[in-house]
N, C-alpha and C positions, 0 to 999 in steps of 0.2 A: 662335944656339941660345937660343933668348926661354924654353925651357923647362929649362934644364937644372938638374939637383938638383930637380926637381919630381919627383911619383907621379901615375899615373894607371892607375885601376881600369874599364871599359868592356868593357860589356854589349853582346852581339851583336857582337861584333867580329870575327866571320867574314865579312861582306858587306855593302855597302852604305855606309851613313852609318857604324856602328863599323869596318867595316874603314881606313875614309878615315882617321877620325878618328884610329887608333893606329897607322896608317904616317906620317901628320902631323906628332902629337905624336914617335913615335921621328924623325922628322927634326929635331925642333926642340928634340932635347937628353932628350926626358923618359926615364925608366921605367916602362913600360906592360904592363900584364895588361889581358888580356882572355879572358871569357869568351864561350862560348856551347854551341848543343845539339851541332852538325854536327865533329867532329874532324878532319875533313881541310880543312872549309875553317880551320879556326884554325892547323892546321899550313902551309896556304899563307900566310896571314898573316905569320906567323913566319919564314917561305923570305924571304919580300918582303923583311919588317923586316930579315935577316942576323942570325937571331938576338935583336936588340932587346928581343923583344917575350914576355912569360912568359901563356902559358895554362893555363884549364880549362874541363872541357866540362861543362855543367850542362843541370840542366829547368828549373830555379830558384834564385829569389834570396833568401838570408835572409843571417843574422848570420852562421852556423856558416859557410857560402861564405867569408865577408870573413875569418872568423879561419885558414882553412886557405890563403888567401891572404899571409897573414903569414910562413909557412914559406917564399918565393919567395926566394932568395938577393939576386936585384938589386933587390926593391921595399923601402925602408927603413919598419920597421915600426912608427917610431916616427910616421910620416904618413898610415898606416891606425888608429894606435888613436886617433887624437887625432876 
């Protein structure tokens, strides 16, 4: 587990290179959000992960996203404000 006690925040993690990316990282210990537009593919995501993995669905990316990200119970929020 080369990740664990890590955070990870990734975009577009409904398909593709993010989906890869945050079933990876949940394999290798982290705690992982991820957004994107599509809500069922994030909730498959999530099916994958067993849970793992915390989402939301967005059009867009700013600050205000990262800080409603902080309310996540498993992501430690002292690794998103730094």
């Amino acid at each position: 587990m080369r990740l664990k006690d890590k955070a990870a925040i990734i975009t577009g993690g409904g398909e593709r290179i993010g989906r890869a990316t945050a079933l990876l990282f949940c394999k290798e210990g982290a705690k992982v959000g991820i957004m994107g537009r599509t809500r069922s593919k994030l909730d498959r995501v999530v099916e994958e992960a067993e849970g793992s993995v915390n989402f939301m669905t967005c059009l867009f990316f700013d600050d205000e996203i990262i800080y409603q990200f902080r309310t996540v119970p498993s992501l430690p929020t002292e690794k998103l404000s730094q």
